[in-house]
Structures are given as structure tokens and as C-alpha cells.
Z-matrix of the N, CA and C atoms (Angstrom, degrees):
N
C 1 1.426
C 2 1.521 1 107.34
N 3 1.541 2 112.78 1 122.30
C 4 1.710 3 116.96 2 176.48
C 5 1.872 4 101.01 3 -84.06
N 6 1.199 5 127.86 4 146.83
C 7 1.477 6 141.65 5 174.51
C 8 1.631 7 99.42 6 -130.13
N 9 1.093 8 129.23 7 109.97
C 10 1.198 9 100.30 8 173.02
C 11 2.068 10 92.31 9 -138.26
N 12 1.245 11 123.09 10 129.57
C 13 1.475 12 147.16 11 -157.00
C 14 1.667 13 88.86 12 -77.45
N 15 1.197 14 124.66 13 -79.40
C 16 1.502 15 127.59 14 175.08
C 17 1.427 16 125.28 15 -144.50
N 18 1.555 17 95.11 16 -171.13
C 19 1.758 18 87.08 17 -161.35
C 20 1.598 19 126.01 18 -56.51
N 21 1.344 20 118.75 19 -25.55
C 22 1.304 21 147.77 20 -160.32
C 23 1.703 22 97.05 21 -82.42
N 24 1.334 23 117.52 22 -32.75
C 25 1.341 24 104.72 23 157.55
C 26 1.354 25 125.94 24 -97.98
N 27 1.175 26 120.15 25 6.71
C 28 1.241 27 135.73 26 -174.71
C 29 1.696 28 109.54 27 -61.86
N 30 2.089 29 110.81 28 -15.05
C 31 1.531 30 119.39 29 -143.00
C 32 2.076 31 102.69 30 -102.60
N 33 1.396 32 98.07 31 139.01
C 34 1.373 33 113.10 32 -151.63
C 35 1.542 34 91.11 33 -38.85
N 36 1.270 35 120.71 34 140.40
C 37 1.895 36 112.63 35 172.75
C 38 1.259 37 103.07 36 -79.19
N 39 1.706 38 135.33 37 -18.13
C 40 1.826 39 115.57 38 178.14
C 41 1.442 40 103.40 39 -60.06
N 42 1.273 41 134.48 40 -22.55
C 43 1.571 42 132.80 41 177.64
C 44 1.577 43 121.46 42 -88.01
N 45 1.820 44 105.95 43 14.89
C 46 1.005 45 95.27 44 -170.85
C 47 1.498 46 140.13 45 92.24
N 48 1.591 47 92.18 46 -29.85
C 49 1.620 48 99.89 47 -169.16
C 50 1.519 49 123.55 48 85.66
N 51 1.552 50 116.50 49 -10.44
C 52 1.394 51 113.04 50 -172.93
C 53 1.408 52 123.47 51 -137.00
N 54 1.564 53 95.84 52 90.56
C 55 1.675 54 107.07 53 174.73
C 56 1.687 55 100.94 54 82.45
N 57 1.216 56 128.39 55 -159.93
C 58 1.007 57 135.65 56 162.05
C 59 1.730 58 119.96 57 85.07
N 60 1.339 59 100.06 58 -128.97
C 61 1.832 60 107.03 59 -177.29
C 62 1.656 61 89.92 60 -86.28
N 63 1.719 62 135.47 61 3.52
C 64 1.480 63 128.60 62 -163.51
C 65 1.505 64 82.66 63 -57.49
N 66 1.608 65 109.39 64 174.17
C 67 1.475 66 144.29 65 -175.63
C 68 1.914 67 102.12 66 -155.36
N 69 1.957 68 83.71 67 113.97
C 70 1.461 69 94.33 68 178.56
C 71 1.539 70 118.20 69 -101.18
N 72 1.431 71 105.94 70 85.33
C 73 1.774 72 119.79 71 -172.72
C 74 1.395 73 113.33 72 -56.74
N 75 1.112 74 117.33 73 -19.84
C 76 1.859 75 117.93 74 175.16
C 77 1.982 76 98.55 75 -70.54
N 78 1.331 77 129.37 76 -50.26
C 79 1.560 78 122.87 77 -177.14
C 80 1.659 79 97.05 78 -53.01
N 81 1.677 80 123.89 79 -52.30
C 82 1.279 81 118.35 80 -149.55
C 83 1.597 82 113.11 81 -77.80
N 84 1.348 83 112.94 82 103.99
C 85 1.419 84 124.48 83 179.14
C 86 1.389 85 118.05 84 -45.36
N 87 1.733 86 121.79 85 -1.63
C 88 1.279 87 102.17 86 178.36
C 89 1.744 88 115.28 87 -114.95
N 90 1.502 89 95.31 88 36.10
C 91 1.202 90 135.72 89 152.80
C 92 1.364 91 134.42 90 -121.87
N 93 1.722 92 96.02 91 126.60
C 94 1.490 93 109.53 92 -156.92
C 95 1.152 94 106.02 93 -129.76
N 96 1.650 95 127.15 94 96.75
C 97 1.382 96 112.71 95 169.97
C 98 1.616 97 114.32 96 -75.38
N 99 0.856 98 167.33 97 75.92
C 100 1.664 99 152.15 98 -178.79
C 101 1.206 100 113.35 99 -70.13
N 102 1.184 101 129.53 100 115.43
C 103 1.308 102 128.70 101 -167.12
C 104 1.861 103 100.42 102 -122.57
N 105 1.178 104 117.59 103 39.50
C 106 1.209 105 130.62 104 -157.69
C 107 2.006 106 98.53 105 -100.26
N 108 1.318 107 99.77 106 -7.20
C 109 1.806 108 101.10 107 174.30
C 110 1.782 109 91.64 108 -129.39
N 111 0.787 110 142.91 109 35.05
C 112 1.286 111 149.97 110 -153.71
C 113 1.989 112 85.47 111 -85.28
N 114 1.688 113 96.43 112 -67.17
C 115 1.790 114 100.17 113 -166.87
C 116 1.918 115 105.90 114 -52.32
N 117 1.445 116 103.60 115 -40.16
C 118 1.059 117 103.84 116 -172.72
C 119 1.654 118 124.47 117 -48.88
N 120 1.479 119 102.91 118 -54.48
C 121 1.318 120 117.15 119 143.60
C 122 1.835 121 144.39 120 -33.05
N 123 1.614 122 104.36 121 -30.70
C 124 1.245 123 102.19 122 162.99
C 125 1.395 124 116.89 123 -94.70
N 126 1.488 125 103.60 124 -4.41
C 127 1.404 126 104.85 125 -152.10
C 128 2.328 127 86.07 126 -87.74
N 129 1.013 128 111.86 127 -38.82
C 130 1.582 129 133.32 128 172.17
C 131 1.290 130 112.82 129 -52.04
N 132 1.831 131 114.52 130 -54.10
C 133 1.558 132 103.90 131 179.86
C 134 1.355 133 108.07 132 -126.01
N 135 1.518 134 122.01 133 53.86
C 136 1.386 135 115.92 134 174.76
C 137 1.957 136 97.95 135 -117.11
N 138 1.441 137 101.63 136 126.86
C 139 1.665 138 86.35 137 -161.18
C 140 1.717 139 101.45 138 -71.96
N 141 1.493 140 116.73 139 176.83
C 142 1.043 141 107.21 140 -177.82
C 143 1.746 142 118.82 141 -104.76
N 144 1.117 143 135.04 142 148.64
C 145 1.581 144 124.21 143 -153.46
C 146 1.678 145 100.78 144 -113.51
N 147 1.339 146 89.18 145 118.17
C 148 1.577 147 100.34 146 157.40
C 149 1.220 148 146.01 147 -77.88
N 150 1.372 149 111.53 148 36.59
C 151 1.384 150 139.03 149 169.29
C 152 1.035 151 92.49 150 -78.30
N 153 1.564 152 119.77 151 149.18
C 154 1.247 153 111.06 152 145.63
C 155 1.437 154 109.62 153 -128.11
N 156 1.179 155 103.29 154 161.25
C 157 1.844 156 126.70 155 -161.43
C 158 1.436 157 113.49 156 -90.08
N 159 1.332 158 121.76 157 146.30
C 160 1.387 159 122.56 158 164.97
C 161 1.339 160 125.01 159 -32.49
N 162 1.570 161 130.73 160 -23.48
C 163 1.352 162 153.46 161 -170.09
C 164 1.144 163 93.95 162 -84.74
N 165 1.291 164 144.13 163 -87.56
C 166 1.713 165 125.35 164 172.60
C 167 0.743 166 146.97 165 -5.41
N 168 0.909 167 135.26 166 76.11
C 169 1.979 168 134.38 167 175.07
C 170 1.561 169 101.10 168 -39.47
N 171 1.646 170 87.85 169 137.87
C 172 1.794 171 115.68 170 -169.40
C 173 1.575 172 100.04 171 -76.66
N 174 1.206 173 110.16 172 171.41
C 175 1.575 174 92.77 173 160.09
C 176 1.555 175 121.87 174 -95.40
N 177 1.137 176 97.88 175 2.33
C 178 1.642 177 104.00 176 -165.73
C 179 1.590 178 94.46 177 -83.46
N 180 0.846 179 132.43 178 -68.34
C 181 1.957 180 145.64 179 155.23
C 182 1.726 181 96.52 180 -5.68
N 183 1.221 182 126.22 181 -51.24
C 184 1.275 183 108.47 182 -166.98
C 185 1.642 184 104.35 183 -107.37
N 186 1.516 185 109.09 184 -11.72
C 187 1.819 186 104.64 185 -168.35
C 188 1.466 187 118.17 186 -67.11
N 189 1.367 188 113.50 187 129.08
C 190 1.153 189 110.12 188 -176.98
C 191 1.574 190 111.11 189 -55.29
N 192 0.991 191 146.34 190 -20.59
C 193 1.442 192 149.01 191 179.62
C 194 1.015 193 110.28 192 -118.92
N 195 1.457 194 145.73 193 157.35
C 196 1.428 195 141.86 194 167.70
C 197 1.952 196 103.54 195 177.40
N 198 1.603 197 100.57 196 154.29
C 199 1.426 198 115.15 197 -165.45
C 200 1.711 199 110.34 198 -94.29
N 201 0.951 200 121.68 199 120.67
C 202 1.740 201 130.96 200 176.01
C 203 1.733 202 106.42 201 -97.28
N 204 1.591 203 118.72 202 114.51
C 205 0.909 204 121.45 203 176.24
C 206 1.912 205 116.07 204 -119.91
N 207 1.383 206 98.48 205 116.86
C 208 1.859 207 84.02 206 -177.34
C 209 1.272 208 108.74 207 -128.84
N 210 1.476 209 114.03 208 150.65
C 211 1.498 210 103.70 209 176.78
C 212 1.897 211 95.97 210 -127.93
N 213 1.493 212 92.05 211 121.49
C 214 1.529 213 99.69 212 -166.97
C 215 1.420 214 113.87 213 -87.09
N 216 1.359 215 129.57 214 158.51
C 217 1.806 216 135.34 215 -168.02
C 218 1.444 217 100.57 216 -54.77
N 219 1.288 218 117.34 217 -36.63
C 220 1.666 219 116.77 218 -179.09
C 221 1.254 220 126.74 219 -82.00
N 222 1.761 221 114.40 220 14.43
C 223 1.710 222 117.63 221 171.89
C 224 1.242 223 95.17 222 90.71
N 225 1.988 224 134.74 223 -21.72
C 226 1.325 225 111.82 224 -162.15
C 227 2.037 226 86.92 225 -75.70
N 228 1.552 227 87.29 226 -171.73
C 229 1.620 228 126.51 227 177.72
C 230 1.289 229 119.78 228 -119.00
N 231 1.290 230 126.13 229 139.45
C 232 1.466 231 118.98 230 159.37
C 233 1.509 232 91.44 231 -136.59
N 234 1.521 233 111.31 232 157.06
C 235 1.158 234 152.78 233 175.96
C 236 1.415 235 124.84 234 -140.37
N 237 1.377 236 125.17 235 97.49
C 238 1.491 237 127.45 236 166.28
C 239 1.556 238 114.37 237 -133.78
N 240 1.533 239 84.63 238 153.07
C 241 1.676 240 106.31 239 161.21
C 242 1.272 241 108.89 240 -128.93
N 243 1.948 242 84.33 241 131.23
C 244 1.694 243 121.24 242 -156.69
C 245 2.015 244 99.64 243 -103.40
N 246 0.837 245 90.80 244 125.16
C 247 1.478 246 109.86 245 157.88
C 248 1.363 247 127.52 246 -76.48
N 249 1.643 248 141.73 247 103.05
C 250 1.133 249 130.82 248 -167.90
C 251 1.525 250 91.83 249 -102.50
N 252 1.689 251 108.55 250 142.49
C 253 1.657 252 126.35 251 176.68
C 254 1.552 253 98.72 252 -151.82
N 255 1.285 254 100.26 253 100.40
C 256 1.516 255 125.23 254 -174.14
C 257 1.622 256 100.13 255 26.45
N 258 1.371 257 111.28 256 89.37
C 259 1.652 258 119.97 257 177.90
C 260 1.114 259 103.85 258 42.63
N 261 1.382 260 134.07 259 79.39
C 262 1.109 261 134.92 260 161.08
C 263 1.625 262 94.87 261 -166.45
N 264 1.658 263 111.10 262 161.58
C 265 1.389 264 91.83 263 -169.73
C 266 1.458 265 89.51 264 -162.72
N 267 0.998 266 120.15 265 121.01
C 268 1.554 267 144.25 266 145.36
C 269 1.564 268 144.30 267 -95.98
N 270 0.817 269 127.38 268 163.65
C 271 1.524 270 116.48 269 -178.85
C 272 1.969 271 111.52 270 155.64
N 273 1.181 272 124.87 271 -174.57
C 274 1.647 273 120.59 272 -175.49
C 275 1.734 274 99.59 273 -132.69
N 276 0.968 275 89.63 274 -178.53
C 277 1.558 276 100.27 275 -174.21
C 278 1.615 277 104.86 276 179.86
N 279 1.273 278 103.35 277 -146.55
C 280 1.787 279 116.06 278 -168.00
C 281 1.722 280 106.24 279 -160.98
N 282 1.199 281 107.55 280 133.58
C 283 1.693 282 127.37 281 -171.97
C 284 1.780 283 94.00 282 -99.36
N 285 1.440 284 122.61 283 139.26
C 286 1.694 285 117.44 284 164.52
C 287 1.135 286 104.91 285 -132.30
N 288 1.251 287 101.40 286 134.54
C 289 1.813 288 106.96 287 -166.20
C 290 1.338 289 96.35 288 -146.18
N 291 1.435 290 110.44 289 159.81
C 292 1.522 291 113.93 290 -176.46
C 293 1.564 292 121.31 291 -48.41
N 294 0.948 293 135.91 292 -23.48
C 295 1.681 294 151.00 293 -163.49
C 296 1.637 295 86.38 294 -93.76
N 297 1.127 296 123.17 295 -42.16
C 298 1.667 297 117.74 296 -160.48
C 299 1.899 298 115.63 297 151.31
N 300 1.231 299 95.39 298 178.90
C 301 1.632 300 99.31 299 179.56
C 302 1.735 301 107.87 300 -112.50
N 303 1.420 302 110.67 301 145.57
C 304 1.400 303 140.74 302 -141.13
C 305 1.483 304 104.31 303 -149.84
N 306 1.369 305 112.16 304 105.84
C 307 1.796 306 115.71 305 165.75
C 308 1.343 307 111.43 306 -67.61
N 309 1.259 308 109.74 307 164.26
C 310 1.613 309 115.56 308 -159.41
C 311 1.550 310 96.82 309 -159.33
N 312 1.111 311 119.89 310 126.89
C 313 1.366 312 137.94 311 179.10
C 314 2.474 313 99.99 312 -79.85
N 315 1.092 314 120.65 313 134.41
C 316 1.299 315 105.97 314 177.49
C 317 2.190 316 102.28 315 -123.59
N 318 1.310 317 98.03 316 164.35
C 319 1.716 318 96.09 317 178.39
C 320 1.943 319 79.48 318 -145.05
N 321 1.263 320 95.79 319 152.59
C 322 1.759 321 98.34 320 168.16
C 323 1.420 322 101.00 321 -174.72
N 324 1.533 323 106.29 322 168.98
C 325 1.358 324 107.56 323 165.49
C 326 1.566 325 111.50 324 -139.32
N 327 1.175 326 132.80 325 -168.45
C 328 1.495 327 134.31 326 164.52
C 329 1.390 328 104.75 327 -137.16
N 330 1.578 329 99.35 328 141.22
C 331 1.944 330 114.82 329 -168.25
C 332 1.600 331 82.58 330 -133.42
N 333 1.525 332 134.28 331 123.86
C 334 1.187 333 144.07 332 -142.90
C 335 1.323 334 109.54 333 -23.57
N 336 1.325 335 141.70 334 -79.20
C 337 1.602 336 125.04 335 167.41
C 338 1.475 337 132.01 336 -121.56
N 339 1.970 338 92.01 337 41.51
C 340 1.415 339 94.58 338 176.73
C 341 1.997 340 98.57 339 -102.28
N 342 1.309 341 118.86 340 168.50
C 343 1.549 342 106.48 341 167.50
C 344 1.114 343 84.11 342 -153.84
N 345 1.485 344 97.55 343 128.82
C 346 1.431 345 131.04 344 167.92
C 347 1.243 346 118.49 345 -97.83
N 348 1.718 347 123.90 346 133.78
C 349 1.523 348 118.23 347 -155.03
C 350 1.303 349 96.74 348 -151.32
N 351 1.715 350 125.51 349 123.33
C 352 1.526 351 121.76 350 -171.27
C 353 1.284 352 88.84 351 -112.71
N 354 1.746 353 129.48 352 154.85
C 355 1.363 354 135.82 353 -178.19
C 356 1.511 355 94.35 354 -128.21
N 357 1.091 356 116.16 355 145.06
C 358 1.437 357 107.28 356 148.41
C 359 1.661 358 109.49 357 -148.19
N 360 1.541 359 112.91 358 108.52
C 361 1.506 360 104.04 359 176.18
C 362 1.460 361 120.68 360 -60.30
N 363 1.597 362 111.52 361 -166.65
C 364 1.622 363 133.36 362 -158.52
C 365 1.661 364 85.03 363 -85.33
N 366 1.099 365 125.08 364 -31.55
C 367 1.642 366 123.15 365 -155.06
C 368 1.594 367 95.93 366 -102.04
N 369 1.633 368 133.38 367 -8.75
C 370 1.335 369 130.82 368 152.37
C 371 1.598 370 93.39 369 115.34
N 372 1.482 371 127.09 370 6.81
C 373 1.556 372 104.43 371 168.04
C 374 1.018 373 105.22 372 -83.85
N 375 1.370 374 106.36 373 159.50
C 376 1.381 375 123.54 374 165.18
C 377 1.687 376 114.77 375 -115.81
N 378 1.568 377 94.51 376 171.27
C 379 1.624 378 105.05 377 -169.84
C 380 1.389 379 106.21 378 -144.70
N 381 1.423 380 126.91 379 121.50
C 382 1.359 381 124.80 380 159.63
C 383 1.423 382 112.86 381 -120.00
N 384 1.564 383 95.86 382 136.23
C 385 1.421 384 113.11 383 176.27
C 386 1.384 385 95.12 384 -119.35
N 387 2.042 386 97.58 385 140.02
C 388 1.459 387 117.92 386 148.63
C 389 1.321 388 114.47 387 -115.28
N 390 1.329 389 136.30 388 103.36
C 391 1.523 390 152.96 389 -127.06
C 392 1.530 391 81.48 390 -132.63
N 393 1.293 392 117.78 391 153.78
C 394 1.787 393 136.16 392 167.39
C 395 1.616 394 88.22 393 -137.50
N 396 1.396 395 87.37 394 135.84
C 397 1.752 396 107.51 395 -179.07
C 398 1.527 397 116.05 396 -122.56
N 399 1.502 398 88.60 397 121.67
C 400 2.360 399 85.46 398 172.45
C 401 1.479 400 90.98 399 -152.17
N 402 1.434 401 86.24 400 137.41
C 403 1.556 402 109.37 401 -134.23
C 404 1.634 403 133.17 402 26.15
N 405 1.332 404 115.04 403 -123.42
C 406 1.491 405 112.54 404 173.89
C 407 1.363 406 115.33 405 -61.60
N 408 1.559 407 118.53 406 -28.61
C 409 1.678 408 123.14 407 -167.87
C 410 1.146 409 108.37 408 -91.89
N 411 1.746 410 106.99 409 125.13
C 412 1.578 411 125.40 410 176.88
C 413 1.466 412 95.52 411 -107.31
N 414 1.808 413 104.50 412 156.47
C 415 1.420 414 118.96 413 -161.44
C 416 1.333 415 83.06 414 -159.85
N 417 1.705 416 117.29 415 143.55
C 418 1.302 417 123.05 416 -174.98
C 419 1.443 418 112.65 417 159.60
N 420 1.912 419 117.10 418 147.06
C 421 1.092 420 127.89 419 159.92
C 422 1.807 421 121.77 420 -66.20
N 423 1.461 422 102.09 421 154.39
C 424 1.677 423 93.40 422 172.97
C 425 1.671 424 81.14 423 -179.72
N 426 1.774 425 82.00 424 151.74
C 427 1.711 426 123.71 425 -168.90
C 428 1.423 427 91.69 426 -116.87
N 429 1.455 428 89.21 427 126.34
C 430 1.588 429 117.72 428 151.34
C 431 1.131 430 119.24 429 -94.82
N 432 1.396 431 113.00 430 127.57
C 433 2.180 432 119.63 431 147.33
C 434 1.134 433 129.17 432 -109.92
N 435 1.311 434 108.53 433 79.67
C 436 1.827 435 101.68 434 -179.74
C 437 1.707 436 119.76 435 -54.18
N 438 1.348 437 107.43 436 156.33
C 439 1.266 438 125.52 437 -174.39
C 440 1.507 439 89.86 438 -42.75
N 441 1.535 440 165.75 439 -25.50
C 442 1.155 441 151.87 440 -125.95
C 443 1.373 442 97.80 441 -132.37
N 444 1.614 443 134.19 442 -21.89
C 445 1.198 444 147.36 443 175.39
C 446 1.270 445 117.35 444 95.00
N 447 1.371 446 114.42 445 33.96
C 448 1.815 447 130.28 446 -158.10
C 449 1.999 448 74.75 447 -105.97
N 450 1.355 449 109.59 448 125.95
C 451 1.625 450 133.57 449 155.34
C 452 1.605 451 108.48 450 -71.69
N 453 1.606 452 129.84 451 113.16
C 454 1.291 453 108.21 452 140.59
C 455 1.477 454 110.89 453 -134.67
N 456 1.533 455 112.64 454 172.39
C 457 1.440 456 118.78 455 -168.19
C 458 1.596 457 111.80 456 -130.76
N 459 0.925 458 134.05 457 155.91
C 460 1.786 459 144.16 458 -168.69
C 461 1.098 460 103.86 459 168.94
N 462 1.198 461 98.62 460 178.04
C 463 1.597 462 120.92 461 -170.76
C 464 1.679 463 88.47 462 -127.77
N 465 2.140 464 75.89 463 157.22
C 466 1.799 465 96.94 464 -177.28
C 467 1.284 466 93.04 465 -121.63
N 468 1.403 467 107.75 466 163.69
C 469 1.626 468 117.78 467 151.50
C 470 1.559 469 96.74 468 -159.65
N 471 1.519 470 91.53 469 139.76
C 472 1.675 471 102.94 470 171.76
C 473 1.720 472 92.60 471 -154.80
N 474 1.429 473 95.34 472 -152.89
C 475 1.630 474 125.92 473 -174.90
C 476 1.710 475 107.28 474 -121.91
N 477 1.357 476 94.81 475 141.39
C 478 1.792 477 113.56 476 -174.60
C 479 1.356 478 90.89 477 -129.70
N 480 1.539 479 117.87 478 105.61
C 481 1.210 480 119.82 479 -143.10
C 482 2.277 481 92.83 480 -136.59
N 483 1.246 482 143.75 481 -166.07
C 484 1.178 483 161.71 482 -178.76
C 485 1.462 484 101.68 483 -115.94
């Protein structure tokens, strides 16, 4: 493949490039680059990459089922499986906290890569998470209200997993 920027590099390199015996092949008409199938050509031998890009939808984003894993500032755990119904997502799971483990009803949605996730256990706390997601790993603040009316706040991070 020839690249050549302008005429001035256009000049034979055995001369150096400067003035002299050079030969400027862009003036001489019986030179023809046509680069008029050029795309066609990359488009034929450029392999294709199995990366995939931020532009892809995950599968987890559209799966009707999928796994929520968080590990919260206070040592507890959560574990759920989410139900997706046209971007919206429900499903139950279980909270583990030092005292013991606690089922938890969840409601959430996703707004391009934020996921929002409401908990509310058997004993009446609740939990909201605002989680930011890239790829499987969620990262995010969230407020607790225990049944007693005690406020606390931390951050989660887990996996949003199939």
C-alpha cells in the first residue's frame, strides 16, 4: 500500500528526497493510483474483531433471568434473582448480615448504565441501591431503614451476572 501526504514526499528516496535526480510520480500521468475499490478491499481482508464494544447490548440487560451479587460496607451480602419484564425487574433473594440471613423481596429498573434496586426484607427494612454498571460489575451508593427507623448509608459493589 503507497500513502503518500504530499507532493514533496512524493520524491524518489535514492535521491534523498531533495531536489536533484528526485522523480515526481504524482505530475506523471502514466501513473495511476485509483484507489476507487480501496474500501472494498479493506472491507474483504480486514479480519473481523471479537471484541465487543460498549454499543452491544450485554446479555444480562435483556435476559429474562439474571443473578445480582452485592457485598455491602457493613460485611452484609445480598443475593438475588431478578426477573426482567420489559426493563423492569423484580425477583427475591436473601440479605446475610451478622445476626443471620433474611429474604428480601427486590423491584428495580435500568436507565442506560445506572440500576436501580429497592429491597425490602420480611422484618420491613428496606434498601435502595443506585448501582452504575460496566460490564458485569455494579458499583454504587444505597440507604438503609431498618424496621426500628435507624438511617444508614454505604456503598455496594458486586456482579450482575446470567
Amino acid at each position: 500500500m503507497l500513502l503518500v501526504c504530499s507532493p514533496g514526499a512524493a520524491k524518489c528516496a535514492c535521491s534523498g528526497g531533495s531536489g536533484g535526480a528526485s522523480y515526481n510520480f504524482l505530475g506523471d500521468s502514466a501513473v495511476d493510483i485509483n484507489m476507487d475499490s480501496y474500501d472494498e478491499f479493506a472491507r474483504s481482508y480486514t479480519p473481523q474483531s471479537s471484541v465487543q464494544t460498549s454499543l452491544q447490548t450485554t446479555a444480562v440487560e435483556t435476559a429474562e433471568v439474571s443473578k445480582l451479587s452485592l457485598d455491602l460496607a457493613d460485611s452484609s451480602h445480598v443475593d438475588l434473582a431478578l426477573k426482567n419484564v420489559q426493563g423492569e425487574y423484580s425477583g427475591d433473594g436473601s440479605i446475610i448480615r451478622a445476626n443471620g440471613t433474611e429474604q428480601v423481596k427486590a423491584t428495580g429498573k435500568l436507565t442506560g448504565q445506572k440500576l436501580s434496586i429497592n429491597l425490602v426484607t420480611l422484618s420491613g427494612a428496606t434498601y435502595n441501591f443506585d448501582l452504575a454498571r460496566e460490564g458485569s460489575t455494579v458499583l454504587g451508593d444505597y440507604k438503609e431503614a431498618d424496621s426500628l427507623g435507624k438511617n444508614l448509608t454505604g456503598i455496594a459493589n458486586g456482579k450482575w451476572t446470567l
